[in-house]
Structure formats: structure tokens, C-alpha cells
C-alpha positions in Angstrom: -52.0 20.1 -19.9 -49.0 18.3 -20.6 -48.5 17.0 -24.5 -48.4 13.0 -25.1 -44.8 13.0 -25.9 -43.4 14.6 -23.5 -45.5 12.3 -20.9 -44.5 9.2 -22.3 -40.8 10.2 -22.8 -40.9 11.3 -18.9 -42.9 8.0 -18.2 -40.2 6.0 -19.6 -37.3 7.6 -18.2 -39.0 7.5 -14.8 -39.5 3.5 -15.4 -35.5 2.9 -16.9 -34.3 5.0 -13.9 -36.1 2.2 -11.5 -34.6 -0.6 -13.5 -31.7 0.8 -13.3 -31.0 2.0 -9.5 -32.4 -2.0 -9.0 -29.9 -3.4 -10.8 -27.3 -1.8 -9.2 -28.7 -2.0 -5.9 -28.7 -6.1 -6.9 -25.5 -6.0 -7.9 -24.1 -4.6 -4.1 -25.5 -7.0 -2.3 -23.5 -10.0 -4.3 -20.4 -11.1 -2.7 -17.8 -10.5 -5.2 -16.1 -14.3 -7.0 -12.6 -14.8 -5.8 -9.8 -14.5 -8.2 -9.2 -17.8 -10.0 -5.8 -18.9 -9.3 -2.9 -17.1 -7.3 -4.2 -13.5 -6.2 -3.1 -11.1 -3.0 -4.5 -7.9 -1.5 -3.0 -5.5 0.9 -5.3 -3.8 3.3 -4.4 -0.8 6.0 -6.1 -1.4 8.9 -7.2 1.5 11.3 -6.5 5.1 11.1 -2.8 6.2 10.3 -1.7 9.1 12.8 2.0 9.9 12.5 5.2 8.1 14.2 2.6 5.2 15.2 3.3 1.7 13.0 0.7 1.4 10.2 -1.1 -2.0 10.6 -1.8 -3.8 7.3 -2.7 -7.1 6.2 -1.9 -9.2 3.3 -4.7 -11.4 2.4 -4.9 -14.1 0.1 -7.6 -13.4 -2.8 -7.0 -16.3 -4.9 -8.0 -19.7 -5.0 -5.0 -21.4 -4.4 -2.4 -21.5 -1.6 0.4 -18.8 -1.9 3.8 -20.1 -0.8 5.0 -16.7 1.2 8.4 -18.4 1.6 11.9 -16.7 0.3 10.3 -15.3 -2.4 7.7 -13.0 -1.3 8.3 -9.7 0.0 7.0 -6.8 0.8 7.9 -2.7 0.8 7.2 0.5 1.3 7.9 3.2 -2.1 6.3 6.5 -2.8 4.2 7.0 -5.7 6.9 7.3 -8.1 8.4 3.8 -7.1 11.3 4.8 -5.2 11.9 2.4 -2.5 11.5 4.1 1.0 12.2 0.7 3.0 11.6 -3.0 2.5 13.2 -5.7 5.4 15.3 -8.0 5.3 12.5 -10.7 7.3 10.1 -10.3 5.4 9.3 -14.7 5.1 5.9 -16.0 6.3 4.0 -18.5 6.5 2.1 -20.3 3.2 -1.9 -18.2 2.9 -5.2 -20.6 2.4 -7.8 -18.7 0.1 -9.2 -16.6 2.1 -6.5 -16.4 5.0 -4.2 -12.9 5.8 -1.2 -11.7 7.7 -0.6 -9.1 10.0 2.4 -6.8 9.4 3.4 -3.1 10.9 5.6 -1.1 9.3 7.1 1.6 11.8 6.6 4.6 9.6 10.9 4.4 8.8 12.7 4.2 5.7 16.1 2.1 5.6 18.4 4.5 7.7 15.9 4.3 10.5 14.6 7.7 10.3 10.9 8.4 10.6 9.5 9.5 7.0 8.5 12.8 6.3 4.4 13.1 5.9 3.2 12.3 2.5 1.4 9.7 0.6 3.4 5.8 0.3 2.6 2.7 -1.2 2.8 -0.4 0.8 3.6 -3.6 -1.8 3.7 -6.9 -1.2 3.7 -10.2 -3.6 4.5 -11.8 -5.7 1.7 -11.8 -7.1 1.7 -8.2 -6.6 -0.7 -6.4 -5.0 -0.7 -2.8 -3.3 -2.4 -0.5 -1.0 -2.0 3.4 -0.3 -1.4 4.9 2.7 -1.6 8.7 3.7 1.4 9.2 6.5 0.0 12.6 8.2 
């Protein structure tokens, strides 16, 4: 037979386990509040396979209009920060809450050579915002 105490510990642990896995199950199927004010992401879209451009977007996150004009940018720097090649072009058009932009960067640094395979960071803003990407 089992003893009280150990039942009732083991009962309760059982329940708070269930409250627990429901609360986070809850909390997963919430779409997630937009960022108050000016906010950007940068996603990689697709697989990454070497000497093909990556295809990312920059998506707007916030709640207000970003103005993508002379100001914005975007680049490409390993994880220490060094800069590996950011263009010259890089002006778009203003970003609605909610809206992206496609861009391709053709796996090159500034000199035009292809990069050696490694791990980069694409960065665009401001506001800045930056996504990883695994050049094989």
C-alpha cells in the first residue's frame, strides 16, 4: 500500500503538471501583440545552399509606418560585427504595420567575391533588427 503523503504529494504534482502543460498550451495558440510604435524583423526565407542568393524579408512589426527612405539600410557582418557587404541601393519604399520587403543578397562581400561558408548576420533598420543565416 502506498502511505497518505506520498499519494497526496503525487496527486498534486500530477494536478499542477495539468495546469501547467494548459497554460502553456493556451498561451501558443495567442497571436502574439505587435510592437507599439516603430519595430522591424528580418526573416530568411527558404533553405540557404551555397553560391544561390539568400532571400529575406524585412517586415514591419510595429504599429506605425516606417519611412525606409535614405536612411535605412541594410548589411551583411559576421558574428563579430565586421562588415562583409552592405549596397549602395539599399532605399525602399515606406512599410504599413504588417507589410515586408523582398531582398536577395548574392552570397558576396564588397569586392564581389563569393564568401567563404560560415555563419552571417543579415541587418537591416533603423530600427534595428537582425536575422542569422548559415551560408553552407
Amino acid at each position: 500500500m502506498i502511505p497518505r503523503g506520498l499519494a497526496a504529494f503525487a496527486g498534486a504534482g500530477a494536478a499542477s503538471a495539468l495546469l501547467l502543460g494548459a497554460y502553456l498550451w493556451w498561451g501558443t495558440l495567442q497571436e502574439p501583440e505587435p510592437a507599439l510604435g516603430p519595430a522591424l524583423g528580418v526573416e530568411v526565407r527558404g533553405e540557404v545552399s551555397g553560391g544561390s542568393p539568400v532571400a529575406f524579408d524585412v517586415v514591419n512589426t510595429g504599429t506605425v509606418t516606417l519611412d525606409l527612405g535614405a536612411g535605412f539600410g541594410w548589411r551583411v557582418t559576421d558574428l563579430s560585427g565586421v562588415l562583409i557587404y552592405g549596397p549602395v541601393d539599399a532605399v525602399l519604399e515606406d512599410l504599413e504595420p504588417g507589410e515586408s520587403r523582398g531582398i536577395t543578397w548574392a552570397q558576396v562581400n564588397h569586392a564581389g567575391d563569393r564568401v567563404p561558408p560560415g555563419i552571417y548576420k543579415i541587418v537591416a533598420g533603423p530600427p534595428e533588427a537582425a536575422a542569422t543565416v548559415v551560408v553552407p
